[in-house]
C-alpha positions in Angstrom: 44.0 162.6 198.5 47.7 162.2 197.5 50.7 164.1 198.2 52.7 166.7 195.6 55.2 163.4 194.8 52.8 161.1 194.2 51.1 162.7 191.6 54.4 163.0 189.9 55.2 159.7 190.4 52.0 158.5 188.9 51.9 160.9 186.3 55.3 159.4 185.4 53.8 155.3 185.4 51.6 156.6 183.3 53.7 158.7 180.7 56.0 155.2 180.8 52.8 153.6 179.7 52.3 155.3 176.9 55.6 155.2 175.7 55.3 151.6 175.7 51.9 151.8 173.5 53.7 153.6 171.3 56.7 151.9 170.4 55.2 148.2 171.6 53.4 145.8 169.5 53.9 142.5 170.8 50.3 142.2 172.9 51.6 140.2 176.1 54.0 142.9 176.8 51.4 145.7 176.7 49.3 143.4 178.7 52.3 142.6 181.6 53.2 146.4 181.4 49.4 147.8 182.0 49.6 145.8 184.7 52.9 146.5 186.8 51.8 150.3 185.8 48.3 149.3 187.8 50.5 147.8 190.8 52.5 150.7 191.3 49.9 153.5 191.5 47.1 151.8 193.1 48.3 151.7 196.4 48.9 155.2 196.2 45.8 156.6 194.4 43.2 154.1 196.5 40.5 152.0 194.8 38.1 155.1 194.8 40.4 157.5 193.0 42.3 154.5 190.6 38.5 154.2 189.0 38.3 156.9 188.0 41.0 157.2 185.6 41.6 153.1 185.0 39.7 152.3 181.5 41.3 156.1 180.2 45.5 154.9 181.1 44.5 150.8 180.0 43.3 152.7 176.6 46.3 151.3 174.4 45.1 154.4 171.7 46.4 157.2 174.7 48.5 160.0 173.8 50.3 162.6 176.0 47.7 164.6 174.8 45.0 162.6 175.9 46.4 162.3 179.1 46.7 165.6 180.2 42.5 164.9 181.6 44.1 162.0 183.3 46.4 164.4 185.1 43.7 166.8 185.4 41.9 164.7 187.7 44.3 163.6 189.5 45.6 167.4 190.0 42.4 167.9 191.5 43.1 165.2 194.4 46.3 166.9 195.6 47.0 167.8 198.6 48.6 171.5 198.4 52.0 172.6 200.2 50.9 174.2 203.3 51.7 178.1 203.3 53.6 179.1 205.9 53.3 182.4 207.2 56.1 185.3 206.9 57.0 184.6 210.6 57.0 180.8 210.5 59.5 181.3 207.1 61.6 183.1 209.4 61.2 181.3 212.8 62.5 178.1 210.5 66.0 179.8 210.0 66.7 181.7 213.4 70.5 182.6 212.7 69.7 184.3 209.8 69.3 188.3 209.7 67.5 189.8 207.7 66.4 186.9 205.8 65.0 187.6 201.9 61.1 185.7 202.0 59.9 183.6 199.0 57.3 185.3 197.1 54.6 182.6 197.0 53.2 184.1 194.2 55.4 181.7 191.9 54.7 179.0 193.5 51.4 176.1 192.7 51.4 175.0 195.8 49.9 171.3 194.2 53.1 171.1 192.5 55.4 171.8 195.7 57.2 169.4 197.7 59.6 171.8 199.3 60.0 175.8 198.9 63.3 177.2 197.7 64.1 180.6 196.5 67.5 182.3 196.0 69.1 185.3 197.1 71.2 186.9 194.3 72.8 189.4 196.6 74.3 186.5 199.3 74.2 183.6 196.3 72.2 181.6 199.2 70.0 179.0 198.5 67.4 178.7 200.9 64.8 175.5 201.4 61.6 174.9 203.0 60.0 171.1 203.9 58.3 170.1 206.2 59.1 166.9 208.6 56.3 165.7 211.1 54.4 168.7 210.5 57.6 171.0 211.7 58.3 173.4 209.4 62.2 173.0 208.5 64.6 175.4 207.1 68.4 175.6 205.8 70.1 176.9 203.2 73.7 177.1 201.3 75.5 178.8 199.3 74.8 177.8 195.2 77.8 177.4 192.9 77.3 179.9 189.4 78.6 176.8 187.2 75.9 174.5 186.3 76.7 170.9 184.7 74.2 168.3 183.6 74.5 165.9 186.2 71.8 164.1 188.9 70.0 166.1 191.7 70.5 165.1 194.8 66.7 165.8 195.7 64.7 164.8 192.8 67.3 162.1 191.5 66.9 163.2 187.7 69.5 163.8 185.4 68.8 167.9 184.9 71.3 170.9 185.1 72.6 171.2 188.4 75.0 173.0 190.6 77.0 172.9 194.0 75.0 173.7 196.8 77.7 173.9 200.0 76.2 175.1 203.5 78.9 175.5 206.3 77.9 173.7 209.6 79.5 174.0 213.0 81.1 170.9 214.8 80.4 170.3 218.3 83.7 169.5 219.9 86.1 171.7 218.8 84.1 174.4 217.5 85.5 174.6 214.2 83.6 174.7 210.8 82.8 172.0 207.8 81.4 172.5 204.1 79.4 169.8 203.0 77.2 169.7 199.6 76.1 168.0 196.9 74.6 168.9 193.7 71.3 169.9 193.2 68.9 171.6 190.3 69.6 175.0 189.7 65.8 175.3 188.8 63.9 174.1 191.6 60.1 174.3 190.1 61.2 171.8 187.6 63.3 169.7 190.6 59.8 169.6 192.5 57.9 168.1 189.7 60.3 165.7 188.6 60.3 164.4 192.6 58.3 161.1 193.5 59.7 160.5 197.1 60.7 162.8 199.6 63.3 160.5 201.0 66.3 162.4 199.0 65.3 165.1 200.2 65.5 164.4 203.7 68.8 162.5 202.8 70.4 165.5 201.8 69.0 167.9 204.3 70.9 165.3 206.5 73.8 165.1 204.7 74.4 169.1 204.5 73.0 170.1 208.3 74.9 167.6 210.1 
């Protein structure tokens, strides 16, 4: 089984692959290239799972097209975003009243790495992820101009704006914006992610 990121990041070894079958000729390179492509996603996919898409992505005559029943199978190995339940959602961000819920209904939970819905009347962004199993919630305030620029979470140049949340020092008990630029469409910023370490970096960066 494999998480929401990994797919993507195979899925993107593999698109890279066939790139190079289409644009390579020279045999060796194909050869060195099928062959990093195999180092990088078996130790994610396992020996059980890499069989059983390994002769289809070493097949120099795939397409995109083709593919799509690589991804298929591969879709079918992931391991879902767990659902949290309304009070859990809200438990995660206790300062907030009257907090607007997600409607999960938009989401494929196969293709989540973290939840995040807006809401228009308060501009807030809010996020969901989980670390250690604990369900984690913050949120900021998202900036209406959006510039082509890289996410902060899914590190992919994509059209992005400011996301600034407001955090409470310790000593002196006044209050700092920090943020940093994220997607302003967030389905598309969790299929383009293949780590969750930004993530966490910039949970870090705006919370603390």
């Amino acid at each position: 089984m494999i998480q929401p990121y990994e797919y993507n990041y195979v899925k993107k070894q593999i698109t890279q692959l066939i790139d190079i079958y289409k644009t390579v000729n020279d045999k060796q390179t194909i050869m060195t290239s099928q062959e990093l492509t195999t180092l990088n996603i078996l130790p994610i996919l396992g020996s059980e799972l890499h069989e059983k898409i390994r002769i289809a992505y070493l097949d120099v005559t795939l397409t995109n097209a083709k593919a799509t029943k690589i991804f298929e199978v591969l879709k079918e190995e992931v391991i879902p975003f767990e659902e949290a339940s309304d009070k859990q959602i809200e438990k995660s961000f206790k300062k907030v009243k009257k907090l607007k819920l997600p409607d999960m209904t938009h989401y494929d939970l196969k293709e989540t790495n973290y939840l995040a819905w807006d809401d228009i009347g308060t501009q807030r962004k809010y996020l969901n992820f989980y670390s250690d199993d604990k369900l984690v919630g913050f949120y900021g305030v998202m900036s209406t101009q959006v510039i082509k620029n890289v996410c902060s979470i899914c590190h992919q140049i994509d059209n992005v704006a400011m996301f600034m949340s407001t955090t409470k020092s310790s000593g002196d008990g006044t209050y700092t914006k920090k943020g940093n630029y994220i997607c302003k469409d967030s389905f598309k910023c969790n299929q383009q992610m293949t780590t969750l370490d930004y993530l966490h970096d910039f949970h870090q960066t705006v919370s603390k």
